[in-house]
C-alpha positions as CSV (number, residue, x, y, z in Angstrom):
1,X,-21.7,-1.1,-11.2
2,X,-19.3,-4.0,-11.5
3,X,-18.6,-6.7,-9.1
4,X,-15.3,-7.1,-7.1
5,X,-13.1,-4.0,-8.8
6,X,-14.1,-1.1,-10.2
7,X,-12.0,2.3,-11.1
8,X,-11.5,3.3,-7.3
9,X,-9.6,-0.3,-7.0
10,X,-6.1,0.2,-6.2
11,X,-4.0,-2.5,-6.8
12,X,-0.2,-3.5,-6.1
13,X,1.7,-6.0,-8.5
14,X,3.9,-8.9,-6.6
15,X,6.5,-10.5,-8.9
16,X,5.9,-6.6,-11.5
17,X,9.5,-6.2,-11.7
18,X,9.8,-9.8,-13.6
19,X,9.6,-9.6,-17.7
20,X,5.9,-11.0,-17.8
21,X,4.8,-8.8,-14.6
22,X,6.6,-5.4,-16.1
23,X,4.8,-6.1,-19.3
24,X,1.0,-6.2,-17.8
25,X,1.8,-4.0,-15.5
26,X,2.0,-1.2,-17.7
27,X,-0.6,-2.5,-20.0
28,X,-3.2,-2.8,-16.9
29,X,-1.6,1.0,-15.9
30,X,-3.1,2.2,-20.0
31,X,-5.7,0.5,-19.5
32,X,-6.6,2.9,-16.5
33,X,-6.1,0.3,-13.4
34,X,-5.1,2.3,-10.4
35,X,-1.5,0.4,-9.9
36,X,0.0,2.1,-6.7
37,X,2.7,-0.2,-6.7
38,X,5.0,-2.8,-7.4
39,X,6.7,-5.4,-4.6
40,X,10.1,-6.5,-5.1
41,X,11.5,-7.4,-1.6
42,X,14.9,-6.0,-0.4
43,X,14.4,-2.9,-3.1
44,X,13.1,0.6,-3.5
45,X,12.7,3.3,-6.6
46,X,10.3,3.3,-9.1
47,X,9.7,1.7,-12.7
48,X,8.3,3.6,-15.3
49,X,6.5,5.8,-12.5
50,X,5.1,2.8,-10.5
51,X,6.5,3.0,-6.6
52,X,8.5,0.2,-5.9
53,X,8.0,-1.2,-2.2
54,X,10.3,-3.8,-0.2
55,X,6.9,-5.5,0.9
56,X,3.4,-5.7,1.1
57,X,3.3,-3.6,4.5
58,X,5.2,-1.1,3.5
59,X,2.5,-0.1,0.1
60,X,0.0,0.0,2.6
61,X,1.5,2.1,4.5
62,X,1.7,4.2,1.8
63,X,-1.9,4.4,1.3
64,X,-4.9,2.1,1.5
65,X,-4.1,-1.2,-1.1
66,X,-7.4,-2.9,-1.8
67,X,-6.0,-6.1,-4.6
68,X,-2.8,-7.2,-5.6
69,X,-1.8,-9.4,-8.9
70,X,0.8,-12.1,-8.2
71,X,3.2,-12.9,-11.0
72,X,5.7,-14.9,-8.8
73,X,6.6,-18.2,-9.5
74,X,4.8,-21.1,-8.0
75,X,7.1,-22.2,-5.1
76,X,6.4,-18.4,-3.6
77,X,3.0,-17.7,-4.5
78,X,1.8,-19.4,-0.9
79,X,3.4,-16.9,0.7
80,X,3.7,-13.8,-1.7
81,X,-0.5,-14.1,-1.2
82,X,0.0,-14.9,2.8
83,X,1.8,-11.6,3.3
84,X,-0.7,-9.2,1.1
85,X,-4.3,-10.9,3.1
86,X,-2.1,-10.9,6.2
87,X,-1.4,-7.5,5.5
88,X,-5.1,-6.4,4.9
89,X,-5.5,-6.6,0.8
90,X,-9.1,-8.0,0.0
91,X,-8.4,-8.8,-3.3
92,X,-5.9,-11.5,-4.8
93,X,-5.5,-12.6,-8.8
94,X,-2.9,-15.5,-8.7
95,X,-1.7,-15.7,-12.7
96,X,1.0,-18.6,-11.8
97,X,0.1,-21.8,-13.0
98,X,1.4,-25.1,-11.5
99,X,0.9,-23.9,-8.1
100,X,1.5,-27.4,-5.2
101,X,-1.7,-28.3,-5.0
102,X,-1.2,-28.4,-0.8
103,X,-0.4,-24.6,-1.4
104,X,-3.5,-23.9,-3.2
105,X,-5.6,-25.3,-0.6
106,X,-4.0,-23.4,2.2
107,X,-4.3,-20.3,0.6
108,X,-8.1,-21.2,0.1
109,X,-8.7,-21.5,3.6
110,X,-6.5,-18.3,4.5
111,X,-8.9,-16.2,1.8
112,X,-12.0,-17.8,4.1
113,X,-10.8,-17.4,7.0
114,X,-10.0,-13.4,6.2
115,X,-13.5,-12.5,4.1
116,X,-10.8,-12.1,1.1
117,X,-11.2,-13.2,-2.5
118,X,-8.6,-15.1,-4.1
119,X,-9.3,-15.5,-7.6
120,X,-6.7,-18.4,-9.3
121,X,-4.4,-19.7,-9.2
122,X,-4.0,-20.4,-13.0
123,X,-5.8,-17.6,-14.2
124,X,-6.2,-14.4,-16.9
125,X,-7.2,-12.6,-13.8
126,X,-10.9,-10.0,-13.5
127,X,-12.1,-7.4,-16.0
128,X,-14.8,-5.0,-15.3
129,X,-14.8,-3.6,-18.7
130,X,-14.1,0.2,-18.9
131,X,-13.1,0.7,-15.3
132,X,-10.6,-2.0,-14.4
133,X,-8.9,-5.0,-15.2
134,X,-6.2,-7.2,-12.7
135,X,-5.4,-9.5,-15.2
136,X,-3.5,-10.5,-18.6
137,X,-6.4,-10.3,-21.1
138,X,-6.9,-8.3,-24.1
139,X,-8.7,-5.5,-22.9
140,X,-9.9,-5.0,-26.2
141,X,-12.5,-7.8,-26.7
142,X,-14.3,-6.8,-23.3
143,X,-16.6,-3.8,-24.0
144,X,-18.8,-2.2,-20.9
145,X,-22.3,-3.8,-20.8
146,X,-24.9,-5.8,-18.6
147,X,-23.4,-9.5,-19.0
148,X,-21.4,-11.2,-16.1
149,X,-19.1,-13.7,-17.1
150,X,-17.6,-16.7,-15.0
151,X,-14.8,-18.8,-16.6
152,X,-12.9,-21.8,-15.7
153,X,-11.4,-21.4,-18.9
154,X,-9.0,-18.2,-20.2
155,X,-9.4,-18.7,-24.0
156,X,-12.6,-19.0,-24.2
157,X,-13.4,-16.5,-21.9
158,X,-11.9,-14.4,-24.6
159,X,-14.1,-15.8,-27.0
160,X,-17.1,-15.5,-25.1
161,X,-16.8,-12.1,-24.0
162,X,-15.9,-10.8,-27.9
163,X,-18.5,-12.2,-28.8
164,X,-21.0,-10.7,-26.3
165,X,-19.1,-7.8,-27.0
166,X,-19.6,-7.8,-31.2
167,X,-23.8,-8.1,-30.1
168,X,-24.1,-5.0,-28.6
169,X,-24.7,-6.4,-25.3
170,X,-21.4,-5.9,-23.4
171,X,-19.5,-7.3,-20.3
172,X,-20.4,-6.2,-16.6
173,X,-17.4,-8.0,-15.6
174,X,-15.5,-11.3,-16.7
175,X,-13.6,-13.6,-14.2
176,X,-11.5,-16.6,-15.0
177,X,-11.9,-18.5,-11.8
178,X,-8.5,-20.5,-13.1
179,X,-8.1,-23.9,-14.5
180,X,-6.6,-25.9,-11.5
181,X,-8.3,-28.5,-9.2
182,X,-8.1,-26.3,-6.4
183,X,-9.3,-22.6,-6.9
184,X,-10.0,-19.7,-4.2
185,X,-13.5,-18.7,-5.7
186,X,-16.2,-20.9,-7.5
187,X,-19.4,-21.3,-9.6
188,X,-21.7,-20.7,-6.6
189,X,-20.2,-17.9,-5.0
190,X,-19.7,-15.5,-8.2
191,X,-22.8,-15.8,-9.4
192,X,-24.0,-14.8,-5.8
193,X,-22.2,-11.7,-6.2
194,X,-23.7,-11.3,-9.8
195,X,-27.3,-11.6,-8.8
196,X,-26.6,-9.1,-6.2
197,X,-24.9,-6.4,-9.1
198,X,-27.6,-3.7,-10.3
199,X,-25.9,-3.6,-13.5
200,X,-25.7,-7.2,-14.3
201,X,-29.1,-8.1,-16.4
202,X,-27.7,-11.9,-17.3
203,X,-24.7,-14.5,-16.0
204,X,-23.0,-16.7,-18.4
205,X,-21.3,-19.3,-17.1
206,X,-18.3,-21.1,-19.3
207,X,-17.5,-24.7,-17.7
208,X,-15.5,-27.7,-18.6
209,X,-15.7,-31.7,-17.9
210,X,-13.6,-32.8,-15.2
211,X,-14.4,-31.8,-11.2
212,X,-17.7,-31.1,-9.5
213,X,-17.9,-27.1,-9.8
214,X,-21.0,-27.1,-12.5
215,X,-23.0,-29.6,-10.2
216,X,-22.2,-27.3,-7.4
217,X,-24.1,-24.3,-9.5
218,X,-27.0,-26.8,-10.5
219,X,-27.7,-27.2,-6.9
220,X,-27.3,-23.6,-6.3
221,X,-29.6,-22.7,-9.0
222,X,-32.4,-25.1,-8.6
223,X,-32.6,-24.3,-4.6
224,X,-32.1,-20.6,-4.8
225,X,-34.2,-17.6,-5.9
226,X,-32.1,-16.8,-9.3
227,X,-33.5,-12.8,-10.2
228,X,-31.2,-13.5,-13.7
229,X,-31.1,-15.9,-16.4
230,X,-28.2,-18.1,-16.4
231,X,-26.4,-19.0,-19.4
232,X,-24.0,-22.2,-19.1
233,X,-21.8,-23.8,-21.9
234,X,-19.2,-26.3,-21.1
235,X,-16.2,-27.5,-22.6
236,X,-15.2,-30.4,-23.6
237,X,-18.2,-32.5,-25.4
238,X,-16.1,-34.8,-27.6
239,X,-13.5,-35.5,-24.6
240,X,-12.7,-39.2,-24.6
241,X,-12.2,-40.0,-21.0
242,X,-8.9,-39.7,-18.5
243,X,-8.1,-37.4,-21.6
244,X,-6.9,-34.3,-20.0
245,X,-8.4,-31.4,-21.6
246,X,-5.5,-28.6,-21.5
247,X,-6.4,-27.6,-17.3
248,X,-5.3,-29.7,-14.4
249,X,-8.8,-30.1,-13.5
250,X,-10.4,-30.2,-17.2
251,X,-10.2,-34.0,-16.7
252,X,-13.3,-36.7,-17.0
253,X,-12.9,-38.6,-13.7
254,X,-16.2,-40.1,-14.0
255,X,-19.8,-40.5,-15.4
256,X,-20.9,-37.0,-13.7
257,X,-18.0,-35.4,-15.0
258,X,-18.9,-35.4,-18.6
259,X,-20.2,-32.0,-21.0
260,X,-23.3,-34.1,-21.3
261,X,-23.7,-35.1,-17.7
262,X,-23.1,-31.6,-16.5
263,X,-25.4,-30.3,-19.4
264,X,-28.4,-32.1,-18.4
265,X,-28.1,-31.3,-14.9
266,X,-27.8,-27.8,-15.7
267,X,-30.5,-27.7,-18.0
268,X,-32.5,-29.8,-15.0
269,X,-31.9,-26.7,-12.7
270,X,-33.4,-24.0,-14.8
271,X,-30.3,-22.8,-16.2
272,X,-30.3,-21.9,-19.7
273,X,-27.7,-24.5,-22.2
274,X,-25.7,-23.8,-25.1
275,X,-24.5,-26.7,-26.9
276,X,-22.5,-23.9,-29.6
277,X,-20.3,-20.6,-28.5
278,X,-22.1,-18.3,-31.4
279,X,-25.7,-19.0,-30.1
280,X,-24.7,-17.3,-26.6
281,X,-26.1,-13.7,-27.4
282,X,-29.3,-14.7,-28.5
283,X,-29.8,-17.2,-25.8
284,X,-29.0,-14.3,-23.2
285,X,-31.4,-11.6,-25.5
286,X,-34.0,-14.8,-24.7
287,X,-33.5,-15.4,-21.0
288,X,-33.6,-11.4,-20.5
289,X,-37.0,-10.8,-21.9
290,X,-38.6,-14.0,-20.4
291,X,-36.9,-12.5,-16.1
């Protein structure tokens, strides 16, 4: 299994006819993903075999459209995401960066208030390694396997998952949750889904100072009944503060904001800590044998 997309997912591309949207959508097309079209309003015809659709409606009503991946810029991401949960897509990967932050809340709500999932804004997008990716990452690095991954951070999620990858142990599926304050899906509720997945034998969890969204999973952890071990590393150790750290929301804002803050607190709830990148594999080889 996988969580979120698998190879039945059939996805649409909003914004696919731009020069960054063509490009990955025809690498997410070799890589296997199940693109069923591409939305460009006002227009019809194809691109290199891909349907092109004047909307949203109009791909559905071509057949059933369960995620779309929205390369538009930020003024028209609000909406571009409105029309594709409004028209009954479960599944939205928001790439733009520098989304209104006012935006980025209201399409948070929308997702809640439709059971969709809104991964972004200010993201590399999903992977499930083998099956499917909705997303601009090198599919390359991420080989099939039994380790979840949940990122607030698109580099290192790269790093991460090749090195998982080089141990043998392989990715389940790899999310970059995106790097903004506001973001449609945290911590909490991914690794929800991943102690759910069948397939999933251990979580690793890549934070970064700034915000609240590791405390949130410390809580999470220590009060729930975690059937996984949780690796965490975070970001950001030698950050001097009201530094921003490359994300809007990779910035210390406080005592509790801190690598070491969140570290301990992590630690605290059970979860497993790495203070190094290339110790990863052997801490999730650990945490396996000891669940």
């Amino acid at each position: 299994m996988a969580i979120i997309i698998d190879e039945k997912t059939t996805v649409i591309v909003q914004g696919g006819t731009g020069k960054q949207g063509a490009l990955h959508t025809e690498l997410m097309k070799k890589y296997g993903t199940k693109i069923v079209g591409v939305i460009k309003p006002g227009f019809s015809g194809s691109m290199n075999g891909i349907p092109i659709y004047s909307s949203v409606e109009e791909a559905q009503s071509h057949g059933k459209v369960d995620a779309t991946i929205i390369f538009v810029p930020p003024a028209a991401v609000k909406d571009a995401f409105a029309e594709a949960i409004f028209s009954g897509v479960k599944v939205a990967v928001v790439i733009t960066e520098n989304v209104p932050i006012h935006d980025a809340i209201i399409m948070r709500r929308i997702s809640k208030e439709y059971g969709s999932i809104l991964i972004g804004p200010n993201t590399i997008g999903i992977i499930s390694p083998g099956k499917s990716k909705i997303g601009v990452m090198p599919s390359e690095l991420y080989k099939p396997g039994v380790v979840g991954i949940v990122s607030r951070s698109g580099t290192l999620t790269h790093e991460v998952a090749s090195i998982i990858s080089e141990s043998g142990l392989g990715i389940s599926t790899a999310i970059d949750i995106g790097g903004d304050m506001v973001v449609g899906t945290d911590f909490v509720e991914l690794v929800k889904m991943f102690n759910e997945d069948t397939e999933t034998k251990a979580i690793v969890v890549i934070g970064e100072i700034g915000g609240s969204k590791e405390q949130e999973l410390a809580t999470y952890i220590a009060s729930n009944k975690i059937k996984k071990p949780i690796i965490t590393y975070i970001a950001g150790i030698k950050a001097p503060p009201g530094k921003r750290m490359g994300h809007a929301g990779a910035i210390i804002s406080g005592g509790a904001t801190t690598a070491e803050a969140k570290l301990k607190i992590l630690s605290s709830s059970g979860a497993i800590v790495a203070r190094y990148i290339d110790e990863i594999p052997s801490l999730i080889d650990k945490g396996i044998s000891q669940f």
